[in-house]
Each structure stands twice: as structure tokens, then as C-alpha cells.
C-alpha positions in Angstrom: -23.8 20.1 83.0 -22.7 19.7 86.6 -20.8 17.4 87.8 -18.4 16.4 90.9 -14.7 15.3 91.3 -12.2 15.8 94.0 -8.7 17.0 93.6 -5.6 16.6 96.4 -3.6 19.5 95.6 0.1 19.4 97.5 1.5 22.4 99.3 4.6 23.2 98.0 3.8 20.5 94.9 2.8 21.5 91.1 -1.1 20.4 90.5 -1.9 19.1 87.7 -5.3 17.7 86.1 -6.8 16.9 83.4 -10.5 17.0 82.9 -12.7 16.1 79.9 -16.3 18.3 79.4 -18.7 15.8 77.8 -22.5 16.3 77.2 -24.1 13.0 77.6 -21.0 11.1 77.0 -20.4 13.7 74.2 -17.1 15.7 74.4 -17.9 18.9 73.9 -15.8 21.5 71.3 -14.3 23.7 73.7 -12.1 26.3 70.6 -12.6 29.7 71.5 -14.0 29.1 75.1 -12.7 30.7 78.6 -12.4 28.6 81.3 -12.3 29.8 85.0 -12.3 27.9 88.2 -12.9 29.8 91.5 -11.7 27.6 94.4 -12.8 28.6 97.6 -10.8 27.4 100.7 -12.2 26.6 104.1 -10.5 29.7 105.5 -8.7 32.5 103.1 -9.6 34.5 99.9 -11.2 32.9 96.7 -9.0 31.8 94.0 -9.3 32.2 90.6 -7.7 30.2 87.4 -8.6 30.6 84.2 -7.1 30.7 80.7 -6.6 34.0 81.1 -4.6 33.4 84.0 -2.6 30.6 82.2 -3.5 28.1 84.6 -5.7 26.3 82.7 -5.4 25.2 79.2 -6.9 24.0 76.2 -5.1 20.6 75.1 -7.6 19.0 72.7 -10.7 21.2 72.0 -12.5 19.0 69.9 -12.2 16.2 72.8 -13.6 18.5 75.3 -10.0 18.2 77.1 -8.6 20.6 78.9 -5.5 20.9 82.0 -5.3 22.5 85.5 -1.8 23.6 86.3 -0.4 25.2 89.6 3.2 25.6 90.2 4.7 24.4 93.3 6.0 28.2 93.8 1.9 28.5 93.9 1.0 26.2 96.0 4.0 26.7 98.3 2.1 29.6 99.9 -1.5 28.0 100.6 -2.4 27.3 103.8 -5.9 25.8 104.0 -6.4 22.1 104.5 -9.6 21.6 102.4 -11.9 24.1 99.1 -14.8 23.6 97.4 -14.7 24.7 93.8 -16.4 25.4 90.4 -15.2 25.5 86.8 -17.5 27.9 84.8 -17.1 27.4 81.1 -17.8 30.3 78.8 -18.7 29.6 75.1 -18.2 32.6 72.2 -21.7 31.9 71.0 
């Protein structure tokens, strides 16, 4: 389901968000899925987080929750003023 939200993300800050995944008002059960969110700054190389990556995280599956974390260390090194971005959500059915 798409859907829009802006984040301010610090340089030199640690980013962190939580977002809930609902399906007409729905949480949906997120156990076993991967998460990945490409960000793609106005100048500079794509970025990816993902679970795999440890940068995002599961916190309540059956609440469709799940967190965005970047370390300041992380964020210390961006230079772009502005991204676009999308979270793709991958199910194991």
C-alpha cells in the first residue's frame, strides 16, 4: 500500500523512526518479513537499510511496527541537503 511521510534526518545526529504498516487501518503481521528502504539523495549514491543491514527493525510484528535507526557516526558523513525514499516490504509467502 503506498503511502507518504517525511523524515528530518540530522547530520552528525542518530535517526530514529518508527513506522506502523497498516492495510486499511489494519496493522499488518510483519514476522518473518525483510524490510529495505533505498534513500536516494539529491546528489550522491543510493542508500540502502534494511534488516539485513541492522538498521531497521522489527519491534512488534503483530502491530505492523517496525524502527529506522542511523547512528550519528552514520549520518556524520552525509552531505546532501534533501532524498526521496522507499521502504519495500518483503513477505515469506
Amino acid at each position: 500500500m503506498p503511502g507518504k511521510t517525511k523524515f528530518t534526518m540530522y547530520q552528525g545526529s542518530t535517526f530514529k523512526h518508527t513506522l506502523t504498516y497498516e492495510a486499511d487501518g489494519t496493522p499488518v503481521d510483519l514476522t518473518g518479513c525483510t524490510i529495505v528502504m533505498n534513500v536516494k539523495p539529491n546528489t550522491g549514491s543510493t542508500l540502502t537499510f534494511s534488516t539485513i543491514t541492522g538498521h531497521i527493525t522489527i519491534i512488534a510484528p503483530l502491530l505492523g511496527q517496525f524502527r529506522i535507526t542511523v547512528t550519528d557516526e552514520t549520518t556524520a558523513v552525509y552531505t546532501w541537503v534533501s532524498a526521496k525514499f522507499d521502504i519495500h516490504i518483503e513477505f515469506t509467502n
